[in-house]
C-alpha positions in Angstrom: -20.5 -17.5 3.1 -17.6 -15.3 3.9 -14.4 -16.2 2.3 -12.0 -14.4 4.9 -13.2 -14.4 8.6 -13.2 -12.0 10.8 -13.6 -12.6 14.3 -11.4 -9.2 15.3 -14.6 -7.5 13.6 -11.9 -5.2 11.9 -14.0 -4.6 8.7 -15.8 -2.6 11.2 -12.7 -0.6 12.2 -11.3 3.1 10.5 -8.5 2.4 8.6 -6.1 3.9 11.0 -7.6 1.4 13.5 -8.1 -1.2 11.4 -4.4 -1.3 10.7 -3.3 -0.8 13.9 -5.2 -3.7 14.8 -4.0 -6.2 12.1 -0.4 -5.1 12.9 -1.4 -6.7 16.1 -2.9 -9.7 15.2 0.0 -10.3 13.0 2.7 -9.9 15.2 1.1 -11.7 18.1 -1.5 -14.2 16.8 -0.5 -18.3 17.1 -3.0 -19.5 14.6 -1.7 -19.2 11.1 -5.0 -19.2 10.0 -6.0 -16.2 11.5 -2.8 -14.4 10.1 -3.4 -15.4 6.7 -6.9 -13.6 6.8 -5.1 -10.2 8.3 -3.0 -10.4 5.7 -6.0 -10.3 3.3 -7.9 -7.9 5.3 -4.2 -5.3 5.3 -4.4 -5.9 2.1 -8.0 -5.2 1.4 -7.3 -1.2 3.4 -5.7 -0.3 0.1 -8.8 -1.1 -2.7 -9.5 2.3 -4.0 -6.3 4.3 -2.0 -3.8 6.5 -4.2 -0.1 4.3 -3.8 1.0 8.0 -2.6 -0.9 8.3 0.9 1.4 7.0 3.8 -1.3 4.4 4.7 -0.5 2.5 1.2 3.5 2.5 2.3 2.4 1.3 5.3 0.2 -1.6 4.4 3.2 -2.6 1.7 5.8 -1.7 4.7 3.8 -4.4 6.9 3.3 -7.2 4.1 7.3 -6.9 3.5 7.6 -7.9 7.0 5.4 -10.5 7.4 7.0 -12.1 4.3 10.1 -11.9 6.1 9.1 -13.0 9.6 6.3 -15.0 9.7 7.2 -18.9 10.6 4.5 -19.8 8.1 4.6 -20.5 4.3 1.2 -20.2 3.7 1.0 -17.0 5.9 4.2 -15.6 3.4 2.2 -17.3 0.4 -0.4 -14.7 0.9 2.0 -11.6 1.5 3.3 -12.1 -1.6 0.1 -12.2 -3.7 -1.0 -9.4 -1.5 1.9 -7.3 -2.8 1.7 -8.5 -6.2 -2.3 -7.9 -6.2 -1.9 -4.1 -5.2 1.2 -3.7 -7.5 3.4 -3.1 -4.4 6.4 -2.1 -7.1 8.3 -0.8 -4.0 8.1 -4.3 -2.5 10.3 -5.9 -6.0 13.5 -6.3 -3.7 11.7 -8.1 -1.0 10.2 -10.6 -2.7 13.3 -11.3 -4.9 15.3 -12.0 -1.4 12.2 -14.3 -1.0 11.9 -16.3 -4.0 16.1 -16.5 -3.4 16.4 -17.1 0.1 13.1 -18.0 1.7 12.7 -21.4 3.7 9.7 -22.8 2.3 9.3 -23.8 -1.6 5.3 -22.2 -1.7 6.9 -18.7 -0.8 9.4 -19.0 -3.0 7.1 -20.4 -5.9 4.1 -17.3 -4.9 7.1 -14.6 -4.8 8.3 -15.6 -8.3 4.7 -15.7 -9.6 4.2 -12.2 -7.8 7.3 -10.7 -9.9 5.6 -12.0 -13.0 1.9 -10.5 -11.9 3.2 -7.3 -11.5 5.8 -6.9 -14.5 8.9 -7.1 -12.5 11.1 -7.2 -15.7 14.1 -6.2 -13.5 13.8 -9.4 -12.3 14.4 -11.3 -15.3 18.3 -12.0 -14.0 17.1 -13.5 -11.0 14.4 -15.3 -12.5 16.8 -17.1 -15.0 19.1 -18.0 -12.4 16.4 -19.8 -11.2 15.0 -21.8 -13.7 18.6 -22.7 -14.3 19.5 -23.8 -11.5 19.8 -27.4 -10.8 19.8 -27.3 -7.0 16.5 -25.9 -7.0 13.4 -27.4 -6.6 11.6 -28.6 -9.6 8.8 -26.3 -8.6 11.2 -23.4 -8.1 12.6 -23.8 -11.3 9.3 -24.7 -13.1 7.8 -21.4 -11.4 10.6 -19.5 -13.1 10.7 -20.7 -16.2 6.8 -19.7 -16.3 7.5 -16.5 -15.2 10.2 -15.7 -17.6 8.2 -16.9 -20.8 5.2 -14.7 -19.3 7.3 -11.6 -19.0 8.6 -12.1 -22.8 4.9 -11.7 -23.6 3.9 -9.3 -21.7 5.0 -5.4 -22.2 3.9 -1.9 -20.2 2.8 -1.5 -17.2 0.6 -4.1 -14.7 -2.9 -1.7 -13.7 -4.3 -3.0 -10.5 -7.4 -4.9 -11.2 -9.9 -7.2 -9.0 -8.1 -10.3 -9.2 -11.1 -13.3 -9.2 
């Protein structure tokens, strides 16, 4: 059993092509579902790429705006891990004006946790305004508080692993 479907077939696609056609699916597609597995699949164009070719901007350039244009947590919920998974660094900004700003608490929570997966230490002021917060949600703050306690034990740099 397949975990992400693929009815466009673009597993089957080059990379260019591949890209060009989740661009499309996620710009145009009504079912969330089907957007949350292009998100994976954009996603899954940068296992094994160098973070320097054009095509790794491009996937991060794309996950950056479906995190702040899709109508969907869920679909946002996976942008965020996306970028956190393939250590997006680039994408830090973004997904601090998520876990700020966005509409819908399971963004917000999944960008926090993505600052903590990938190191974002330059987060940390953010993070504790957060947790400190008491007009937040409780799973806002909670997600915050986590985050911060995990970044005072981790040091270095995140490597990108396969994350099971």
């Amino acid at each position: 059993m397949e975990l992400i479907f693929d009815e466009y077939q673009v597993r089957r696609l080059p990379p260019r092509e591949r890209l060009d056609k989740i661009k499309q699916i996620l710009r145009s597609e009504k079912d969330e579902s089907i957007r949350w597995d292009g998100v994976w699949l954009a996603g899954e164009i940068t296992d094994g790429m160098d973070t320097e070719d054009p095509m790794f901007a491009e996937v991060a350039d794309l996950l950056a705006w479906v995190l702040a244009n899709d109508v969907n947590g869920i679909v946002k919920h996976e942008a965020s891990f996306q970028i956190a998974a393939r250590n997006m660094r680039k994408k830090i900004p973004n997904l601090i004006h998520s876990a700020i700003y966005d509409g819908s608490e399971i963004t917000r929570h999944e960008s926090i946790e993505a600052l903590g997966l990938i190191r974002a230490h330059e987060s940390r002021e953010t993070l504790e305004m957060l947790a400190r917060n008491q007009s937040e949600t409780d799973g806002v703050r909670e997600t915050a508080t986590f985050v911060l306690k995990r970044l005072d034990r981790v040091k270095g740099d995140y490597k990108v692993e396969t994350i099971v």
